[in-house]
N, C-alpha and C positions, 0 to 999 in steps of 0.2 A: 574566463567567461565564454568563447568559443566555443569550450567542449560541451559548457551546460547548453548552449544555445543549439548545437546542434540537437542534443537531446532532447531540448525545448522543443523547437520546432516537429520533433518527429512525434513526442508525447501529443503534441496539439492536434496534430494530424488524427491520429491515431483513436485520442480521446474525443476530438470532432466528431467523427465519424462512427464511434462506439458509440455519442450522445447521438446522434440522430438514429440509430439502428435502436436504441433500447428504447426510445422516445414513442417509434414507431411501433415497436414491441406493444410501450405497455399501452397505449391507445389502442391497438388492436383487440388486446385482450389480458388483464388482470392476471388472469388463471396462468396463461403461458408465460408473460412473464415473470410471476412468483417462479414456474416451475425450471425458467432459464437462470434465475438466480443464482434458484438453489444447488443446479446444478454446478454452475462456475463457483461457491462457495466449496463444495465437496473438492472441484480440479483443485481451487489455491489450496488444500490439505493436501491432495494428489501433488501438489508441484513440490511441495516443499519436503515429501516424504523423497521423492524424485530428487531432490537436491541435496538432500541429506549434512544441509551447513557446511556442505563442501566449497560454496563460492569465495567464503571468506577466508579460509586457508588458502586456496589457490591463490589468490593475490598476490600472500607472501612466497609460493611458489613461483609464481610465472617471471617472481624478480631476479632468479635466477637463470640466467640468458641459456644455459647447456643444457638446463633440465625442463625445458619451455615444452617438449614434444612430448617425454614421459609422463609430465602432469599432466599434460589434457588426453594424454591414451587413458591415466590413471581415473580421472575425474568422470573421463565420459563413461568406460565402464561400468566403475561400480553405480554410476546415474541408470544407466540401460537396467542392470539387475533389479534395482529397487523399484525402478517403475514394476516391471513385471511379479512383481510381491504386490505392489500398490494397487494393479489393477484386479491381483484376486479376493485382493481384503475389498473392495469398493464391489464386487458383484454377492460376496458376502454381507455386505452391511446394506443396501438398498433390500435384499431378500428377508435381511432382519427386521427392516423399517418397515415393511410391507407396504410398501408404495405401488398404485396402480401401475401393469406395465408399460403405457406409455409414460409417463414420468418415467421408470426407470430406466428406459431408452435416452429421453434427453437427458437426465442424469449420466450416461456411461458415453454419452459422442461426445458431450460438451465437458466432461470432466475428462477424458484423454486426450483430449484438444489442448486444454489447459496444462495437460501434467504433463505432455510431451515439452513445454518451452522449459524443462528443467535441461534440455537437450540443451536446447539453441543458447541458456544464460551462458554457461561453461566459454561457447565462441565468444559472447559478450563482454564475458571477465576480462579474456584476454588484449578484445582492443580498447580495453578499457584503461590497462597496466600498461600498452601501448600508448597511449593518447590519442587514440584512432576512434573516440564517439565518433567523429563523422560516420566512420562505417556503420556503424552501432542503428546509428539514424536511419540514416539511408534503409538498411537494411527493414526496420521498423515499420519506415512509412511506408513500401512496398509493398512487406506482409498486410499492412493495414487495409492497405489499398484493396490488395485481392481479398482478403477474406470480410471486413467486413463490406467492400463496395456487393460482395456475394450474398452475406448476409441482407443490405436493406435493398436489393433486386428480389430479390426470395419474396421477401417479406409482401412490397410492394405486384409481385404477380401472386399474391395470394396462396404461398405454396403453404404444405402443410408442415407442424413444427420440427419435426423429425430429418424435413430436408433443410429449414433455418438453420439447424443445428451444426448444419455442417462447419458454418461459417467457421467455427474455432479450429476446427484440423486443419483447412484451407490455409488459416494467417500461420497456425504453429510449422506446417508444412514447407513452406517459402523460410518462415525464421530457419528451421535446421540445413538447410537444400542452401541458401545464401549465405549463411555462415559458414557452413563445411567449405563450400568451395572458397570463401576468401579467407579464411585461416589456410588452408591446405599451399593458395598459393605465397604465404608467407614461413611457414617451418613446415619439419613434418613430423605429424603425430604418430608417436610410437606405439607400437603392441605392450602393454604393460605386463610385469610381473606379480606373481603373487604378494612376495617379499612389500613390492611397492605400494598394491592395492590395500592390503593391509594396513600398512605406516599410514595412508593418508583417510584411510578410513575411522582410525584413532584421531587423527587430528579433527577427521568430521564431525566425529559424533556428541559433542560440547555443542556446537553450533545446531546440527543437527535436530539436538532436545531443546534446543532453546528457539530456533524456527517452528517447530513443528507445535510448542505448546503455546508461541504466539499464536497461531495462522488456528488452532482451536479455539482460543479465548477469544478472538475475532470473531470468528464465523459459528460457535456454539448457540449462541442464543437462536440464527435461523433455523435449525434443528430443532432445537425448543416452539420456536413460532411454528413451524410445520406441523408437529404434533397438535397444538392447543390452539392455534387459528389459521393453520389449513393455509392453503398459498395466497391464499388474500391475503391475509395479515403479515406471511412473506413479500409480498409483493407492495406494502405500504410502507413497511417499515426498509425494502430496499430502494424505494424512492429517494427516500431522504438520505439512505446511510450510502449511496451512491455521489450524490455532490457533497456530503460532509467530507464522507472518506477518499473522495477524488483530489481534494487539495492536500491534504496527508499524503496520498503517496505521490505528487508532485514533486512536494520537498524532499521527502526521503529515497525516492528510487532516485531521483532525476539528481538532485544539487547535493543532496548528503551521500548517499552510497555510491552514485557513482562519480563523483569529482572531488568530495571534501576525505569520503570517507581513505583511499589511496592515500591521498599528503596526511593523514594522522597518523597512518601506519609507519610510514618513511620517516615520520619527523619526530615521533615517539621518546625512539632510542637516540637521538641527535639532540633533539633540540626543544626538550619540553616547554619551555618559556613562548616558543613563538604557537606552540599547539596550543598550550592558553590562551595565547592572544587571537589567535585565529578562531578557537571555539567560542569564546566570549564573546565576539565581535559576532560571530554567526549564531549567539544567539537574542541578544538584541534585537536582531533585524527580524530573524522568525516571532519574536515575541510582538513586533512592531509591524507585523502581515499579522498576525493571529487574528489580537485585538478587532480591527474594524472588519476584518473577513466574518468572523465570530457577529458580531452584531449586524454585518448586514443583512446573513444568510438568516439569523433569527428573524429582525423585524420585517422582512419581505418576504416571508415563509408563502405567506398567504396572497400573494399574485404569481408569487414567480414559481411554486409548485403548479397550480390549475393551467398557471399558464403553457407550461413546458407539458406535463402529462396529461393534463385532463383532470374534470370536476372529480371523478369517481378516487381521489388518490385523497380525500379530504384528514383521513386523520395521519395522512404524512404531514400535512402542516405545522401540528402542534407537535409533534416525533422531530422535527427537525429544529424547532425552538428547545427541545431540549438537548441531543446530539448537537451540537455546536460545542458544546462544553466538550468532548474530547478531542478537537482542533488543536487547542491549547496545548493539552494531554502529550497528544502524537508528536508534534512538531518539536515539543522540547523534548521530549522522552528520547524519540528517536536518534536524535544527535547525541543525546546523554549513554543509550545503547553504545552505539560506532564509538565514542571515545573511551568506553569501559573496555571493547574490545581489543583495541588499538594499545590499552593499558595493559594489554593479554589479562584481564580481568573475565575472563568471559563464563568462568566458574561459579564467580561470583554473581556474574549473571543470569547464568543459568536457574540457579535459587530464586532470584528476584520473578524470573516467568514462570517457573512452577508454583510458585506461589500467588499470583495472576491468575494462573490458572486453576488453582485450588479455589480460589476469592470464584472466580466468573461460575465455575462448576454449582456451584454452592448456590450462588445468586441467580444462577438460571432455573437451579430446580426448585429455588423457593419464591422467586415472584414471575416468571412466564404464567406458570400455572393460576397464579392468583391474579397478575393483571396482565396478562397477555401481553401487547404492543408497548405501553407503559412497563412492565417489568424488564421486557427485554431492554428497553432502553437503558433502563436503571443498573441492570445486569452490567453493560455494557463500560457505562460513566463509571460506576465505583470499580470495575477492575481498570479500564487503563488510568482513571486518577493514583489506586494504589500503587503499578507498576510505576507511572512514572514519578511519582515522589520517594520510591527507591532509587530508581536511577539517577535520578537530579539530585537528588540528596548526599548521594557517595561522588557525585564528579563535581558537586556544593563542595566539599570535605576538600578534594584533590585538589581541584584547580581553580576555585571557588569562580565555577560556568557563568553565575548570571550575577554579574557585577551589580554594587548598591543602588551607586549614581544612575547609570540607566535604568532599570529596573522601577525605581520611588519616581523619576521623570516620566515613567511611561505610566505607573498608575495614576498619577497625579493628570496627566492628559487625558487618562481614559474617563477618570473621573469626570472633571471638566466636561468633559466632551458628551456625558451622559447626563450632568445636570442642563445644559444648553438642551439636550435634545427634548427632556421633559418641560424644563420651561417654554420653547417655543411650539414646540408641537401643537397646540391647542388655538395659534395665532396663524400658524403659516403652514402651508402646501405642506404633505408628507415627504417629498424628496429632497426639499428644502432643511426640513428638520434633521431628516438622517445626515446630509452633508454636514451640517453643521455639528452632530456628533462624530463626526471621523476628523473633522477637522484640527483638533489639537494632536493628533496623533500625527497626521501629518506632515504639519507644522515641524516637528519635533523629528522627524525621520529625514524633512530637507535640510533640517541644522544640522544632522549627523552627517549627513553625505558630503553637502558644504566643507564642513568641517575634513574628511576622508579623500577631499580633492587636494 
């Protein structure tokens, strides 16, 4: 719990201060926040072409104490090259999109700002395989510090978007500059060979096609809303998919990839019984945050949007009573992911995202166009439902993930807890009603801990 907490701590930071910068964004103005969105959607494609699913082989690399310097000569490398592909495919695709040129300025600062921290994960992995989050952290909320405290100063003296933009180079700039020098003073990274760039670039390219056709099926449908509702409609629908999607990657960068997902790898080939027991137990408790996270973000769509951005964001309300549904989705998915990988299944999974991605392709080109904001949603829901009921379904099969007994106890609370809310609702105070729907869940999660002490 130390390592997640350090990582805690530094995501809060980080995430703080990203919510007050993008808060202020979209209050300023709709137009430039759509067009900052969409920009950082293009980087998360940039990052992960940049990454090329090389961080998940390096793990099993860096376990090797001798060959700790070659891997990260080798890793950063071929990272360096791919960017510089990334970046000529990205001044070819905004020219195809025909996007005004200011957009495609925020587009190309805010999306190499993004795709450079493919650099800085590489130092990340490694004090990761160390048990050095603290660094991880530190390092984090620094960068945070400086780029976005630059970011809502900008914003706040009224500068123009072009120079707001910066903010991303700024945080990504500090990630690589602070990592280099505190790896550098622990081993030292070697000049790689071909021989090696090669071997480890086979081992990437599995992860590689299976990052990269995530980080589309994510980000596809904004691409679609740009086309057929312009950055408004971008800019609505990333209202809400910004707090739905924010507690998603909580779990998964922070508690599953970088703390849980290491001990499945290690404990795989040793000790599969106790990887069961540890993934099962962790997925209870994800399912046991879903739940009332899931309804609360629904039924207080409608204060707690107007409140944070402003009235003009009105049909992120009803977008976010729907997007809630893939909270669920991610949270189990996710873990179900990390332990197929860990199964060195990753082949296997690879199918499962191309097939995600065939699903979201399909569903963007046939309902954005017919219901804009509503389609992309729709788009959205039925590809990560499908993905993750492959993934949950084959690590159901393996290590059967999500036990009976928990599982029937938490629908049975949830239910509960949703007939109480309708019944009182009509009788007593609205925040009174909702506690009183969370409450059997609960209940049920201080019996588990109880019980785990």
């Amino acid at each position: 719990m130390p390592k997640f907490a350090y990582l805690l701590s530094a995501r809060w930071l980080r995430e703080g201060l990203g919510m007050a910068f993008f808060i202020l964004l979209a209050r300023r103005s709709a137009a430039t926040y759509g067009e900052f969105m969409l920009a950082i959607s293009l980087g998360a494609i940039l990052l992960l072409v940049g990454e090329f699913g090389l961080n998940l082989p390096l793990v099993s690399l860096l376990n090797d104490k001798e060959r700790q310097g070659e891997a990260l000569g080798q890793v950063l490398f071929l990272k360096v090259v791919l960017l510089f592909g990334a970046f000529g495919g990205t001044l070819i695709f905004v020219h195809w999109q025909g996007y005004a040129p200011g957009l495609q300025q925020v587009m190309l600062i805010i999306g190499m700002g993004v795709a450079l921290e493919a650099v800085a994960t590489t130092f990340f992995v490694a004090f990761q395989v160390e048990g050095r989050q603290d660094l991880e952290g530190r390092i984090k909320a620094v960068a945070a510090a400086a780029g976005l405290g630059y970011g809502i100063a900008t914003l706040l003296l009224g500068a123009a978007p072009l120079t707001i933009a910066l903010f991303k180079i700024i945080e990504t700039l500090v990630f690589i500059v602070a990592g280099a020098y505190l790896i550098s003073q622990r081993l030292v990274v070697r000049w790689p060979s071909l021989k090696g760039i090669w071997s480890i670039a086979q081992r990437g390219l599995v992860f590689a096609l299976i990052e990269i056709a995530a980080i589309i099926y994510n980000k596809a449908n904004l691409f679609f809303l740009q086309r057929y509702g312009g950055v408004h409609g971008v800019a609505q629908y990333s209202v809400t998919n910004t707090l739905v999607d924010g507690f998603s990657g909580v779990v998964s960068n922070l508690l599953l990839q970088s703390v849980l997902f290491p001990l499945f790898v290690k404990l795989w080939d040793t000790d599969k019984t106790q990887v069961s027991h540890l993934a099962q137990n962790t997925a209870r408790w994800l399912l046991a945050a879903a739940l009332p996270l899931m309804f609360v973000l629904a039924v207080e769509s409608d204060r707690l949007i107007p409140l944070v951005y402003g009235s003009q964001y009105q049909d992120a309300i009803w977008l976010q009573r729907i997007l809630v549904a893939t909270i669920i989705c991610g949270f189990l998915h996710n873990l179900a992911a990390l332990l197929m990988v860990s199964m060195h299944r990753e082949r296997l999974l690879l199918v499962f995202y191309l097939s995600g991605l065939a699903i979201n392709l399909a569903a963007c080109s046939l309902l954005v166009p017919a219901f804009t904001l509503l389609g992309a949603a729709l788009a959205i829901i039925l590809t990560k439902a499908a993905v993750a009921s492959l993934t949950i379904s084959y690590c159901q099969r393996e290590i059967r993930l999500i036990p009976l007994k928990p599982f029937i106890h938490l629908t049975g609370a949830a239910l509960l807890g949703l007939a109480a809310y309708f019944l009182a609702r009509p009788f007593m105070l609205r925040g009174f009603a909702e506690a009183l729907a969370i409450l059997p869940t609960g209940v049920l999660a201080w019996r588990w801990w109880r019980q785990e002490k």
